[in-house]
N, C-alpha and C positions, 0 to 999 in steps of 0.2 A: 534329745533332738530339738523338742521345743525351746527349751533355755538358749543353746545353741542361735536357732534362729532371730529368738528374741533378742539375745544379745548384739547380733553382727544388725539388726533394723534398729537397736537406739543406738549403737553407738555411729552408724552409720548418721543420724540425727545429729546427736550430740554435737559431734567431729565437725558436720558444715556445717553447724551455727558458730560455733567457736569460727571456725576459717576465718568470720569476719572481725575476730579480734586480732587474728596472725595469723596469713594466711600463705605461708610461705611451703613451700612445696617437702614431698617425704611425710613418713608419719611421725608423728611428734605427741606426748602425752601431755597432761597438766596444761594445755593452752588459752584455760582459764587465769593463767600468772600472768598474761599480758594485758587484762583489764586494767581501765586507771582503778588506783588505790584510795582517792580520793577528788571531790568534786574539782578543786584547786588543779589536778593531775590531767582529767576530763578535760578542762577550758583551756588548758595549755598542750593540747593533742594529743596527750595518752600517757606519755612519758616525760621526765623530767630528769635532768642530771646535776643540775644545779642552778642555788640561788644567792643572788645578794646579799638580800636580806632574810637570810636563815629562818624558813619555816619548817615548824619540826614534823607537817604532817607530811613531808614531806619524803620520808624517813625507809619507808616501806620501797621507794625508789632507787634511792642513792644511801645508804644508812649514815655513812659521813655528816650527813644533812639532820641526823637524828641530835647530833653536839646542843643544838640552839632547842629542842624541845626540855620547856619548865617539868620538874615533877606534879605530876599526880594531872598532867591534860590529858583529857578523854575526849577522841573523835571518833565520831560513827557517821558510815555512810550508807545511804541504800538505792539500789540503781534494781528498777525495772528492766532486766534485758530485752530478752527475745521469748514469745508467746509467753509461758507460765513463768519463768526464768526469772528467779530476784537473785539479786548480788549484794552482800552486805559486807564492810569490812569493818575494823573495830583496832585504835589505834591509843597507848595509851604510855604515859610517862613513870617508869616506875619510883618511889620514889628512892630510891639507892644514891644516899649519898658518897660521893668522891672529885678529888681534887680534877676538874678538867675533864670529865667520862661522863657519861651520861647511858641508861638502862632504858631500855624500851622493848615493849611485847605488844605483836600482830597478831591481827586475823581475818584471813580471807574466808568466803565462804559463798558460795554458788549453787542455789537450789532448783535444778530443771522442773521440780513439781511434781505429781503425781500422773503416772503411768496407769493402762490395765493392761495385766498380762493375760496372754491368751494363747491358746495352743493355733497350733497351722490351722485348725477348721474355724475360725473362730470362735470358740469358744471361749468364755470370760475365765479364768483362773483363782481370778483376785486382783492387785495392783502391788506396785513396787514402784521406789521413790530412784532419783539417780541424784548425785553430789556432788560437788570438788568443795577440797579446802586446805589451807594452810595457814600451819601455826609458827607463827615465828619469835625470834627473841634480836634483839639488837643493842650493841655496844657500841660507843663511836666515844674519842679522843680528841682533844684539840691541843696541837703543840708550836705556839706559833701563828703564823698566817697558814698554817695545814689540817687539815681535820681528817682522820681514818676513821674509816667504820668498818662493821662487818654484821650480818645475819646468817643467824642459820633455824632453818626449816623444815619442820615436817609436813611434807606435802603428800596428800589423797584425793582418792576418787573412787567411786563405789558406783555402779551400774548393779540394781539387782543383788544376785549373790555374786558378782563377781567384781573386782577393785584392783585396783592399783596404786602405790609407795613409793617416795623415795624421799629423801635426806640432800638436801640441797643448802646452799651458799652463797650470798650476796659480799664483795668486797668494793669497800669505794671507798676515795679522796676527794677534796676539794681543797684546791688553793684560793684565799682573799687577800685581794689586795688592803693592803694598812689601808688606806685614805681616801680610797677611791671604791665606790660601788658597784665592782666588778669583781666575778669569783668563775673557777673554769673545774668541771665537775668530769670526773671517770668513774667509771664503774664496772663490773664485772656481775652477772645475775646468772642465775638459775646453774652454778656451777655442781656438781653432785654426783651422786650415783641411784638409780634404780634399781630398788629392792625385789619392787614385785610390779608384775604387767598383768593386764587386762587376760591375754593369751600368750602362745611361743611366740608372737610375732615379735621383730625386733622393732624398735622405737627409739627417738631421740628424745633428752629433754630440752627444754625450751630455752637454752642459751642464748645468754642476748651481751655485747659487748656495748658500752653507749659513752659516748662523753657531750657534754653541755658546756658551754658559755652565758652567761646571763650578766647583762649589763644595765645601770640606769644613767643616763646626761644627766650632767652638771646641775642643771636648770630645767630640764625638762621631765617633768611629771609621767613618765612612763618608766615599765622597766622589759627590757627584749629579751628572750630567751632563742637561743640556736638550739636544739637536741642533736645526736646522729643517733642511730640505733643500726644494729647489727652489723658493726663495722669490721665485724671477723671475717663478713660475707658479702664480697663486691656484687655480685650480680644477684636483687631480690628481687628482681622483675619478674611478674605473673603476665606470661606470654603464652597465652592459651593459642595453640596452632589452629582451632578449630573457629576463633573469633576473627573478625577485621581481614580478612583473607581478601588476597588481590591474584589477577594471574598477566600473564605472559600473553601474548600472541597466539602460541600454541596451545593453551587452557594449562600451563601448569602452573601452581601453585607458589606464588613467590611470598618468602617466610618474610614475616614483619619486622623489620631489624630497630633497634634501639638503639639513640645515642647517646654516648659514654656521660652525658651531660645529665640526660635523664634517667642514667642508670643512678649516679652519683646522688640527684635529688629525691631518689627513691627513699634514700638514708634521714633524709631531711625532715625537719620540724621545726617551723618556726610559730614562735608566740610572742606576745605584748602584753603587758598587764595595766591598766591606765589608774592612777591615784588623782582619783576625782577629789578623796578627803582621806585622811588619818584613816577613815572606819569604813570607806566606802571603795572598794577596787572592782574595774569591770575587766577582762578578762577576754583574747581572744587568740586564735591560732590558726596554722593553715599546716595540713599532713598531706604530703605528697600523695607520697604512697595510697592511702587510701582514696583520696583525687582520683588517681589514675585506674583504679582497681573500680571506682565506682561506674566509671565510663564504661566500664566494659558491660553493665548491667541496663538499665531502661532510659540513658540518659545519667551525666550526671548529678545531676540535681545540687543539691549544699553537701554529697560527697567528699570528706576532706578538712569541713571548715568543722571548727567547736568555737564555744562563745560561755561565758559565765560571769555573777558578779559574785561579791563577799560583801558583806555586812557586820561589821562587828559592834555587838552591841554589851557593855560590861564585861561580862565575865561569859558570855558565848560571842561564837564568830558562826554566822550562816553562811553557807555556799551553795552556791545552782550551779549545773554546767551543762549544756544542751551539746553533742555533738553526734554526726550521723556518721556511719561507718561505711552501709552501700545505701542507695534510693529505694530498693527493696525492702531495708528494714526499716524504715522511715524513723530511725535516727532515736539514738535512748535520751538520757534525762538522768542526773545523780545529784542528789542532796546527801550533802554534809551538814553535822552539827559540832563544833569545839568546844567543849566546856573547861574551863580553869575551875577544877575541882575544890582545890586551892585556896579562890577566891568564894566558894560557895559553900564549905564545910567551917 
């Protein structure tokens, strides 16, 4: 009975903190896969489906996008989440040579920190840790102005003595144009099956549909990214009945309705990335969805907006990306490091 109860209070935890990475309605496991993967990912609103100029960290997103990463680069990232919560991921080039293919192995990893468990009177027990993570492998082909990719993933989560499995799927493309700086990015994530759950309950996993566009002008020193994300699912508005309530004459309750306009920009992500120099890019974005999700909280506050620069120096490349998710959490912070192993062995 104790286990029991201790179970259903962190996961009850767990669950709304995640909400504010994806917070889309029903239960859903693994909702730690919708962290950005990297700082680069962060400054461009969470997500990415495609780029111009093929970065390979970029890989754990769109795998397609994995084609442009050199052998033997090593990125590590580590993002402060929520109260004890670190998020680390680990992104690296294998060196497997082949004509036009390229090899690459992830790792996500998310540490809630330490627990004390305790019976219903309070009583101290001990402590117990809770986790997500995922391991992945990735392959991507270029044939052409085309690039396929694909990942597959073993993905967990452990509360205590109890955990949850499953075996999941990334597929993606990217077309580039020959001569012009413009490439249009699809993808397919978290496609799978679930092996094993928390309890009987039933659960989704975290299927996300996305396509990207990413363009840079002729002449102009910038480069634009458009995202959409869960495009399998028109309507991802968080319209909580119990917020923004108006009434009638009579005091009844008239529901808040949405329009098709703002349901449609719910899907939306838009970024810029500015080439100040060759070494120096800043970095910035604006997500609806979370915009709109923050208003519902104390005030929107920078809800919505992320902002970060890169610095490439030799043989590493630095990254910062500053974005807040609601005003409540007052917004995380992820550093990345690249190193061209390559260049330093």
């Amino acid at each position: 009975m104790e286990k029991q109860t201790l179970f259903a209070l962190v996961v009850g935890v767990i669950t709304g903190q995640n909400v504010l990475a994806q917070s889309f309605g029903g239960q859903r496991v693994f909702p730690f896969l919708g962290l950005p993967t990297h700082a680069r990912v962060a400054a461009l609103g969470g997500q990415v489906a495609s780029a111009t100029r093929p970065d390979g960290v970029y890989f754990q997103n769109n795998p397609a996008l994995a084609d442009s990463l050199p052998d033997n680069q090593l990125s590590l990232s580590f993002m402060p989440y929520l109260a004890a919560a670190k998020y680390y991921t680990i992104q690296y080039g294998l060196p497997v040579k082949r004509k036009n293919a390229v090899w690459a192995a992830g790792l996500q990893y998310l540490s809630y920190g330490q627990f004390d468990l305790t019976d219903p009177q309070g009583n101290t027990l001990g402590t117990f840790t809770a986790n997500d993570y995922a391991l992945s492998l990735t392959h991507a082909r270029t044939e052409g102005d085309f690039s396929l990719g694909a990942t597959v993933k073993a993905v967990g989560s452990s509360i205590e003595t109890y955990s949850a499995f499953g075996l999941m799927a990334d597929f993606g493309a990217v077309w580039r144009h020959p001569k012009r700086e413009l490439s249009v990015g699809l993808v397919a994530k978290n496609a799978g099956v679930l092996l094993r759950n928390f309890g009987p309950s039933d659960a989704d996993l975290p299927f996300d549909l996305q396509a990207g566009i990413t363009v840079k002008p002729r002449y102009a020193p910038v480069r634009l990214t458009l995202t959409g994300y869960q495009l399998h699912r028109f309507d991802i508005v968080y319209n909580d009945p119990a917020l923004n309530l108006s009434y009638d004459l009579n005091g009844n309750v008239i529901p808040r309705k949405m329009s098709v306009a703002n349901r449609l920009a719910h899907h939306l992500i838009v970024g810029a990335e500015f080439l100040f120099s060759r070494n120096v890019n800043v970095m910035v974005a604006y997500n609806h969805r979370q915009r709109q999700e923050g208003k519902l909280l104390r005030g929107a506050g920078l809800a919505g907006l992320s902002f970060g620069a890169s610095v490439q120096a030799r043989a590493f490349q630095f990254t910062y990306a500053r974005f807040v998710y609601a005003p409540t959490s007052g917004g995380s912070s992820q550093l990345s490091v690249r190193m061209d192993l390559a260049r330093l062995l």
